[in-house]
Backbone atoms as SQL, in Angstrom:
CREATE TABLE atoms (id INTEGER PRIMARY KEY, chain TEXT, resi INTEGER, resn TEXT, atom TEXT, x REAL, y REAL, z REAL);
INSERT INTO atoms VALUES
  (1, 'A', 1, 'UNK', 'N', -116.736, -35.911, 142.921),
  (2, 'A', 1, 'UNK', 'CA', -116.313, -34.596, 143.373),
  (3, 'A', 1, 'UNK', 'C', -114.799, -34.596, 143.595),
  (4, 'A', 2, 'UNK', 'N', -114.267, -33.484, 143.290),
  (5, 'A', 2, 'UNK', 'CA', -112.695, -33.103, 143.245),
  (6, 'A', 2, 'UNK', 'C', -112.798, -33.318, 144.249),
  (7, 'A', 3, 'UNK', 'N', -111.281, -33.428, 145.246),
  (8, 'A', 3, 'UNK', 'CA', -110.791, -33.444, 146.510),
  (9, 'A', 3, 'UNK', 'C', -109.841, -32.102, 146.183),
  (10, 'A', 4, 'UNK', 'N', -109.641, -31.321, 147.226),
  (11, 'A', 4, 'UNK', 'CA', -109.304, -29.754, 147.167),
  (12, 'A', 4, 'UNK', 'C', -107.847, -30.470, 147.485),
  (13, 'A', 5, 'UNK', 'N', -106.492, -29.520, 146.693),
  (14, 'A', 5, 'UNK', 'CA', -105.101, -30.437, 146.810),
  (15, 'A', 5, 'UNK', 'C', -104.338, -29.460, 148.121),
  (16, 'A', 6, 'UNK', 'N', -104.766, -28.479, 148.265),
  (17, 'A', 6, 'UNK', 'CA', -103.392, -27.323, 149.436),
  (18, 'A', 6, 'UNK', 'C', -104.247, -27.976, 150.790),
  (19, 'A', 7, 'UNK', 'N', -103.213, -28.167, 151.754),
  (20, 'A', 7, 'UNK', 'CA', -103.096, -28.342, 152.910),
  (21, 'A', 7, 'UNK', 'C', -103.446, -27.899, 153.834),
  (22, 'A', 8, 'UNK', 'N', -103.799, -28.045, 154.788),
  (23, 'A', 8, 'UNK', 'CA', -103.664, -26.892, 156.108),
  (24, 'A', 8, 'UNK', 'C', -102.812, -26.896, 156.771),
  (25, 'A', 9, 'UNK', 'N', -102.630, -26.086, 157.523),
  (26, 'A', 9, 'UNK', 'CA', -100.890, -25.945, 158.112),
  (27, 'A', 9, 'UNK', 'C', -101.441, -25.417, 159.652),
  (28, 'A', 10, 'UNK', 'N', -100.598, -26.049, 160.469),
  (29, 'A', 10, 'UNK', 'CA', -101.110, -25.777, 161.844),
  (30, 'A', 10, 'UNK', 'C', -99.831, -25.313, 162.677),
  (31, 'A', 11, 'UNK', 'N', -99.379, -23.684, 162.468),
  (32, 'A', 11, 'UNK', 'CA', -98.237, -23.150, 163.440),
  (33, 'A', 11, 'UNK', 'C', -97.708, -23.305, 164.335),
  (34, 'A', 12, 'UNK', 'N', -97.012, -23.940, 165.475),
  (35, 'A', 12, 'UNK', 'CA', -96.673, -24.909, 166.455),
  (36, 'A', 12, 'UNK', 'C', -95.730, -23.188, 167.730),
  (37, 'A', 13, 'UNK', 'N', -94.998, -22.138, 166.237),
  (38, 'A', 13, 'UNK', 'CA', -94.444, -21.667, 167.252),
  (39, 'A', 13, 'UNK', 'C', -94.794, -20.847, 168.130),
  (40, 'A', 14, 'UNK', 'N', -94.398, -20.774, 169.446),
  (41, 'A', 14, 'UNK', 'CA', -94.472, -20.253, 170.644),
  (42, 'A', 14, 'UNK', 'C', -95.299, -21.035, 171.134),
  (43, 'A', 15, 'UNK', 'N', -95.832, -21.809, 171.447),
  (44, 'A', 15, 'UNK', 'CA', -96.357, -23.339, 171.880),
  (45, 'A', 15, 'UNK', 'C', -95.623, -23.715, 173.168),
  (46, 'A', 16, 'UNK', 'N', -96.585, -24.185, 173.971),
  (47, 'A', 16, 'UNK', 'CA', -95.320, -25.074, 175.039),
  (48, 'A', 16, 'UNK', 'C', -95.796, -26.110, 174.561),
  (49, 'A', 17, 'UNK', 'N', -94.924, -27.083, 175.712),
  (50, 'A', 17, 'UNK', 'CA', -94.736, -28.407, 174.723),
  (51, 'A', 17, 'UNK', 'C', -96.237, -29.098, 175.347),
  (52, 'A', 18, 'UNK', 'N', -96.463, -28.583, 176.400),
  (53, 'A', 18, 'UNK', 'CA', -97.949, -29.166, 177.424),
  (54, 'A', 18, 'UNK', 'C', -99.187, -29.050, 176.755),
  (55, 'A', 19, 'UNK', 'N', -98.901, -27.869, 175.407),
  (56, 'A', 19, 'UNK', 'CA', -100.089, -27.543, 174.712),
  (57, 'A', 19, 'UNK', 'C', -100.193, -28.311, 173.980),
  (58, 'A', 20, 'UNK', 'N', -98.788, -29.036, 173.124),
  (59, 'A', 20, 'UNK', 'CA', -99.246, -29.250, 171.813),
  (60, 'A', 20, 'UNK', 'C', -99.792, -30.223, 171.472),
  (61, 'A', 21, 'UNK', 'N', -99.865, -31.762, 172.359),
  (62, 'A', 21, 'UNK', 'CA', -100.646, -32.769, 172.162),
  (63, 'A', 21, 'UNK', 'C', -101.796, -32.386, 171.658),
  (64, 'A', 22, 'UNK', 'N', -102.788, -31.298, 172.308),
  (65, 'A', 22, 'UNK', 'CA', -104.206, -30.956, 171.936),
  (66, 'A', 22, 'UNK', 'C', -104.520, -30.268, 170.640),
  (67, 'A', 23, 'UNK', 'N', -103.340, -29.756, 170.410),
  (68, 'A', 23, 'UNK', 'CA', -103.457, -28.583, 169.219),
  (69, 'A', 23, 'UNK', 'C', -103.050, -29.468, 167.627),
  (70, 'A', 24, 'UNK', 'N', -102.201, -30.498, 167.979),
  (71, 'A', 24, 'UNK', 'CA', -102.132, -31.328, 167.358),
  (72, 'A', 24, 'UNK', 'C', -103.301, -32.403, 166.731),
  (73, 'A', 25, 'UNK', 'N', -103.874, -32.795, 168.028),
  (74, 'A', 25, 'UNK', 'CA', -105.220, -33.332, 167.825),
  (75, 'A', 25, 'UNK', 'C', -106.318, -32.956, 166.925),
  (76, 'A', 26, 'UNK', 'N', -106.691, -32.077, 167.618),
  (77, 'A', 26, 'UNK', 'CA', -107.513, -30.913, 167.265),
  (78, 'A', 26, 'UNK', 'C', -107.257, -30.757, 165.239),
  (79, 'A', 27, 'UNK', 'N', -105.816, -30.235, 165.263),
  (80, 'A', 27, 'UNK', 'CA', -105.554, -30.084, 163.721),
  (81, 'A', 27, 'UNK', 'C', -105.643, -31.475, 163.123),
  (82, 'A', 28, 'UNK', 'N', -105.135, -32.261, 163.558),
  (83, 'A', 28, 'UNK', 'CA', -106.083, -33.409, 162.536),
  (84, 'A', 28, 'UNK', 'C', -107.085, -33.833, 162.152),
  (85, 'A', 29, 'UNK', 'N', -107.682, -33.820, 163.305),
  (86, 'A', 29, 'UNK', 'CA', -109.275, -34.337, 163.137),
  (87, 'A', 29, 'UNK', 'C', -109.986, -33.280, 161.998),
  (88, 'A', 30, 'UNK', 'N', -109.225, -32.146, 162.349),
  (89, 'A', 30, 'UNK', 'CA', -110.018, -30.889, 161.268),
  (90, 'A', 30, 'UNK', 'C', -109.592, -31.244, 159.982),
  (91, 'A', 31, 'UNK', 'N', -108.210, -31.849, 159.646),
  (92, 'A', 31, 'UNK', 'CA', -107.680, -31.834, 158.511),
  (93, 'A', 31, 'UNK', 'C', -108.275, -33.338, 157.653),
  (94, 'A', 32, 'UNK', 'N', -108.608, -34.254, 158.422),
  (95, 'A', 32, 'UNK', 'CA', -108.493, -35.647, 158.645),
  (96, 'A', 32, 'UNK', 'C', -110.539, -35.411, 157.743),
  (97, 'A', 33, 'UNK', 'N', -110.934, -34.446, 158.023),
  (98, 'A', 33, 'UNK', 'CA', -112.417, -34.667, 158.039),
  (99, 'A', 33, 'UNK', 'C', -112.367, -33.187, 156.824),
  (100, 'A', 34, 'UNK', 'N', -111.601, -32.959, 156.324),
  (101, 'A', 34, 'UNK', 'CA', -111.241, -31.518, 155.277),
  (102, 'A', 34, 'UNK', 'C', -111.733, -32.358, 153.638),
  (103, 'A', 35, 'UNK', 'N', -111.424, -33.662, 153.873),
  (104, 'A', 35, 'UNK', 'CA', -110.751, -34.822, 152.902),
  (105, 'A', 35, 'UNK', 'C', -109.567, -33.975, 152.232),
  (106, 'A', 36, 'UNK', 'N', -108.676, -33.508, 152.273),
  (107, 'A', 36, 'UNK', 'CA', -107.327, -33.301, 152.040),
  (108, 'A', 36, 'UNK', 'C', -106.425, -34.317, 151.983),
  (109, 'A', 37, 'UNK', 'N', -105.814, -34.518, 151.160),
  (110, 'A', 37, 'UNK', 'CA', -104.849, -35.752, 151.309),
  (111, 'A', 37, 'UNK', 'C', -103.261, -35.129, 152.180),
  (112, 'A', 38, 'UNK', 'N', -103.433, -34.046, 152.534),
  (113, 'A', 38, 'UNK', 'CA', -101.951, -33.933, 153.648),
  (114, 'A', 38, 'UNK', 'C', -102.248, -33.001, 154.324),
  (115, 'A', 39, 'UNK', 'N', -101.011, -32.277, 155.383),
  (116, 'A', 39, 'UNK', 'CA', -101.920, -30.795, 156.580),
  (117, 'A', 39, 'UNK', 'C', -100.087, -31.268, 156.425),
  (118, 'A', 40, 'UNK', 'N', -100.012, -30.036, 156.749),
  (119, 'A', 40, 'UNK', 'CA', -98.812, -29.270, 157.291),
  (120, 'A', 40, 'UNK', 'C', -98.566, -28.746, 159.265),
  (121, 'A', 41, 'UNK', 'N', -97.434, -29.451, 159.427),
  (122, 'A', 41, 'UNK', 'CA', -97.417, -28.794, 160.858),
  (123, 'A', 41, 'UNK', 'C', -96.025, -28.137, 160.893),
  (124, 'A', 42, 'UNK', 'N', -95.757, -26.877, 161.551),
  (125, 'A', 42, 'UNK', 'CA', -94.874, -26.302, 161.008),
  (126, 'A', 42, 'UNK', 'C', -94.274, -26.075, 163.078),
  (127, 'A', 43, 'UNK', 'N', -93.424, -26.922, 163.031),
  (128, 'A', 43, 'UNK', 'CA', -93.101, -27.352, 164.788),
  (129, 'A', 43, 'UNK', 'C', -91.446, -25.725, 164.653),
  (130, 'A', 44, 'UNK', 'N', -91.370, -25.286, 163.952),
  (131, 'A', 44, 'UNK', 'CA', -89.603, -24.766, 163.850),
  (132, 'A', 44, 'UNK', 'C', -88.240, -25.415, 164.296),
  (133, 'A', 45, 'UNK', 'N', -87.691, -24.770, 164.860),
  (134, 'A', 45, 'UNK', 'CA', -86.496, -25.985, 164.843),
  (135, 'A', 45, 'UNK', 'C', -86.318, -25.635, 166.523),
  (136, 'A', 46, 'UNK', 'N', -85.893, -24.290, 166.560),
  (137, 'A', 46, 'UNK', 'CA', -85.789, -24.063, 168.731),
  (138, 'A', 46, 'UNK', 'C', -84.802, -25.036, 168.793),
  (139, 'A', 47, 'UNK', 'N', -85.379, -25.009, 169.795),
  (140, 'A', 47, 'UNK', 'CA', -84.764, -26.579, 170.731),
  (141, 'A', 47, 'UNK', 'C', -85.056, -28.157, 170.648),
  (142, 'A', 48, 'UNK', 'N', -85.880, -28.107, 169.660),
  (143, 'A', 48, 'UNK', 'CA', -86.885, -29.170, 169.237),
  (144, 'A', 48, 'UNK', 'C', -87.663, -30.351, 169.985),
  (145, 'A', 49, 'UNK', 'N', -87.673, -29.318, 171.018),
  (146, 'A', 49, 'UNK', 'CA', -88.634, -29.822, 172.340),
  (147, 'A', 49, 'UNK', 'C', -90.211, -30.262, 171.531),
  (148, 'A', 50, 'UNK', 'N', -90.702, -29.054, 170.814),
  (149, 'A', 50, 'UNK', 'CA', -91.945, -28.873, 170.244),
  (150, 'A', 50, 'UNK', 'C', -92.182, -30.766, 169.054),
  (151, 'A', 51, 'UNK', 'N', -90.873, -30.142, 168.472),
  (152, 'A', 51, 'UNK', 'CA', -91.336, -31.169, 167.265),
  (153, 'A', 51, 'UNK', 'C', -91.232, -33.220, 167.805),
  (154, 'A', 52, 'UNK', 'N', -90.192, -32.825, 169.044),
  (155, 'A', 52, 'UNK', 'CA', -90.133, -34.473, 168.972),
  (156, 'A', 52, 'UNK', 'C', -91.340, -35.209, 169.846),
  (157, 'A', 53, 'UNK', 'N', -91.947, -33.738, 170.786),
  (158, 'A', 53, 'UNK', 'CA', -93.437, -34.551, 170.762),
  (159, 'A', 53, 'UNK', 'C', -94.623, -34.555, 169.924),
  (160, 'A', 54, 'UNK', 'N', -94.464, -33.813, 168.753),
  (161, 'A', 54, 'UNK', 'CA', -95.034, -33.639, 167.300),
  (162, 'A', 54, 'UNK', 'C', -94.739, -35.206, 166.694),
  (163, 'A', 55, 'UNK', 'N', -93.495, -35.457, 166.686),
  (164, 'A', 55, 'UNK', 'CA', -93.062, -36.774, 166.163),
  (165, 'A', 55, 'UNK', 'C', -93.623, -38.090, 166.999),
  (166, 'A', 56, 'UNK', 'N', -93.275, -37.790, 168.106),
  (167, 'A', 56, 'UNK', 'CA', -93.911, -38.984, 169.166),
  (168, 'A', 56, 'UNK', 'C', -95.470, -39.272, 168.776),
  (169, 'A', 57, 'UNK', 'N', -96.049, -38.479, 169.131),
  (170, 'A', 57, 'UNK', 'CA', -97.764, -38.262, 168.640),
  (171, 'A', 57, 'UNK', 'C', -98.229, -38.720, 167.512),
  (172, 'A', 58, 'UNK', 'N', -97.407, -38.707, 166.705),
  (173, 'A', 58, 'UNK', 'CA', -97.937, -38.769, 164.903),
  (174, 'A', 58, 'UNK', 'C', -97.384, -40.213, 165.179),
  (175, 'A', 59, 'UNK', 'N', -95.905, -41.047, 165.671),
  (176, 'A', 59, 'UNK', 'CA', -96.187, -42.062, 165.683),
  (177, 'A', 59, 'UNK', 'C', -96.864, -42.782, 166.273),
  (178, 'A', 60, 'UNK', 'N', -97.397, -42.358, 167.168),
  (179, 'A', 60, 'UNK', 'CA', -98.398, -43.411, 168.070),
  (180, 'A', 60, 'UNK', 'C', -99.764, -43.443, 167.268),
  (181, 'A', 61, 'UNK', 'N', -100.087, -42.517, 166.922),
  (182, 'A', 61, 'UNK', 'CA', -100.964, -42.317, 165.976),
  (183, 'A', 61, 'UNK', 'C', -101.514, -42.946, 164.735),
  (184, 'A', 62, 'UNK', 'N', -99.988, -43.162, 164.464),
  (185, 'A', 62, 'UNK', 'CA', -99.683, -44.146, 162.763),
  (186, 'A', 62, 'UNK', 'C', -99.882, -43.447, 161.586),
  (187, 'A', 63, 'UNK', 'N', -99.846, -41.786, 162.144),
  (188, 'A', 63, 'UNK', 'CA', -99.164, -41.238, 160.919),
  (189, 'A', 63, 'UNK', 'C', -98.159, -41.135, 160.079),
  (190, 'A', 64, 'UNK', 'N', -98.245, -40.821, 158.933),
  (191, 'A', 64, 'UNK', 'CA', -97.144, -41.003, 157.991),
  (192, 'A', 64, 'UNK', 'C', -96.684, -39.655, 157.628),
  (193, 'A', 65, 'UNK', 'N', -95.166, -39.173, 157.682),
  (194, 'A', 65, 'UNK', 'CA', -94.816, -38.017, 157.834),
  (195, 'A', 65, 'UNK', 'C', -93.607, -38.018, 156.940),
  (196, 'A', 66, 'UNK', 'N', -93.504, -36.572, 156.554),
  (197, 'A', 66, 'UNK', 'CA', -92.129, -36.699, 156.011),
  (198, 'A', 66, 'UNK', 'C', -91.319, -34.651, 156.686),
  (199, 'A', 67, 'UNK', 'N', -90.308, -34.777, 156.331),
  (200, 'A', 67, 'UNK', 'CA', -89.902, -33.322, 156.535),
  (201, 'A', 67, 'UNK', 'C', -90.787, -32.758, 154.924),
  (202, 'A', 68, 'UNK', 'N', -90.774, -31.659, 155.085),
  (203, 'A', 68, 'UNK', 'CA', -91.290, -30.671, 153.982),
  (204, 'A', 68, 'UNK', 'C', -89.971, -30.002, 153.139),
  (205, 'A', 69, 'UNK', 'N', -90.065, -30.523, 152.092),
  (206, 'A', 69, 'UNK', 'CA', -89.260, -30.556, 150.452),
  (207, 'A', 69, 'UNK', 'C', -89.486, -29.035, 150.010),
  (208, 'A', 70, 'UNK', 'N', -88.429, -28.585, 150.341),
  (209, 'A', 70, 'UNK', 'CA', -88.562, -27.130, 149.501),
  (210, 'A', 70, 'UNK', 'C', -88.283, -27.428, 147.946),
  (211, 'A', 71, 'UNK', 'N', -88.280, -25.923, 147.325),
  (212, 'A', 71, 'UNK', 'CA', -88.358, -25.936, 146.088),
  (213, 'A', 71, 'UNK', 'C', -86.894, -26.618, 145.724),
  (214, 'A', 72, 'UNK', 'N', -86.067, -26.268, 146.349),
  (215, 'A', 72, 'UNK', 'CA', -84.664, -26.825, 145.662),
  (216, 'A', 72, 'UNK', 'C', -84.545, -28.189, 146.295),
  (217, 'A', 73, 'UNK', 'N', -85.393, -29.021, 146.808),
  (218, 'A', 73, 'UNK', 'CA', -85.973, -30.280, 146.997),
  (219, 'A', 73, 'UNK', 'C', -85.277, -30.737, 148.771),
  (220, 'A', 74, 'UNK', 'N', -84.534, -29.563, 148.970),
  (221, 'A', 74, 'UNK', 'CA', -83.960, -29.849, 150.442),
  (222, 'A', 74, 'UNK', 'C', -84.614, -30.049, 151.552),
  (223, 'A', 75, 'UNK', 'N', -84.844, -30.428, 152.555),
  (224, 'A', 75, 'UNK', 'CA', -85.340, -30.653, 153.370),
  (225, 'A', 75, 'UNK', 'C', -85.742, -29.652, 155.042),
  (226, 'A', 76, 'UNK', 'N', -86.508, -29.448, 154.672),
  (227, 'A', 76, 'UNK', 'CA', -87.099, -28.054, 155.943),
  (228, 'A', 76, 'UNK', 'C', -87.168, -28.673, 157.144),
  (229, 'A', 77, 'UNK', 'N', -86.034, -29.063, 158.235),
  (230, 'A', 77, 'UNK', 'CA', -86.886, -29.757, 159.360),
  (231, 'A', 77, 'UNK', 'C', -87.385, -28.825, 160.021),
  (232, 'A', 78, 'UNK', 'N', -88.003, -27.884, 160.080),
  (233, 'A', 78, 'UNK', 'CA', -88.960, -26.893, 161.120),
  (234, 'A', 78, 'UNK', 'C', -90.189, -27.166, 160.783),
  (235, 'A', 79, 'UNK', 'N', -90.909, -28.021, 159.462),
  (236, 'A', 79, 'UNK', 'CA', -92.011, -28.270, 159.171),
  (237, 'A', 79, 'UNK', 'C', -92.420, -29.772, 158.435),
  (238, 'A', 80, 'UNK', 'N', -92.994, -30.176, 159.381),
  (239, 'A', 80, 'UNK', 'CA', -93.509, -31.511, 158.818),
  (240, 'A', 80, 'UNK', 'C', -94.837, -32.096, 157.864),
  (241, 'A', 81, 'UNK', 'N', -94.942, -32.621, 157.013),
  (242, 'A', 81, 'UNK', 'CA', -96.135, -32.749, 156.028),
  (243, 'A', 81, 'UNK', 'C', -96.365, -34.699, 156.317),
  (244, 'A', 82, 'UNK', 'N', -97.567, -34.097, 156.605),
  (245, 'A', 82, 'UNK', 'CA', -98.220, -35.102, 157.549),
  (246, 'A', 82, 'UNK', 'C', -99.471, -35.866, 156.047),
  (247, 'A', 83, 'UNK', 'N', -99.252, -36.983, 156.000),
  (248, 'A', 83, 'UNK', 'CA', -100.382, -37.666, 154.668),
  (249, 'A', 83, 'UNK', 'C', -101.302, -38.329, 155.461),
  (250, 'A', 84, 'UNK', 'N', -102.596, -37.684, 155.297),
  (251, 'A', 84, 'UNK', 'CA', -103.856, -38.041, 155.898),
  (252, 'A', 84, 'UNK', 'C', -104.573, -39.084, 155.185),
  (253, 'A', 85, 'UNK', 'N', -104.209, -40.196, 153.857),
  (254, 'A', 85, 'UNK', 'CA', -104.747, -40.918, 153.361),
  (255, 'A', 85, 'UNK', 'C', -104.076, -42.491, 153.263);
C-alpha cells in the first residue's frame, strides 16, 4: 500500500507558550500514526517564544527538523517540517 506524501500542518499561531507542549504532542502522535513521512508545524516568527519551545520539544524528542524550503528554495523560519521516519 502507497503511503499518502502531503503532510499535516499543525498552526501554532496565537498559542501561548503553556499550551504548546500538548498541542505539539498531540500533533505528532496523530501525524506519527497518519504513516506520513513529515507534518508541518507552522510556530511564525513573533517573538519566537512559541517556536524555541517547538524546538526544545522536538529535540528532546529526537526529532529531526528542518526550516521549510520555499519554492525559491529559501528558508521560512515561521514553519518547521518535522520527518516522522
Amino acid at each position: 500500500m502507497k503511503k499518502p506524501t502531503q503532510a499535516l500542518t499543525l498552526d501554532l499561531h496565537g498559542f501561548k507558550t503553556s499550551d504548546v507542549e500538548d498541542a505539539v504532542d498531540k500533533f505528532l502522535v496523530k501525524a506519527s500514526s497518519s504513516g506520513l513521512k513529515r507534518g508541518r508545524i507552522m510556530t511564525g516568527k513573533g517573538t519566537g517564544a512559541v517556536q524555541k519551545v517547538v524546538i526544545q520539544y522536538l529535540k528532546l524528542a529526537g526529532y529531526t527538523w528542518e526550516f521549510e524550503k520555499g519554492s525559491n528554495t529559501k528558508e521560512n523560519t515561521g514553519v518547521l517540517t518535522i520527518f516522522l521516519d
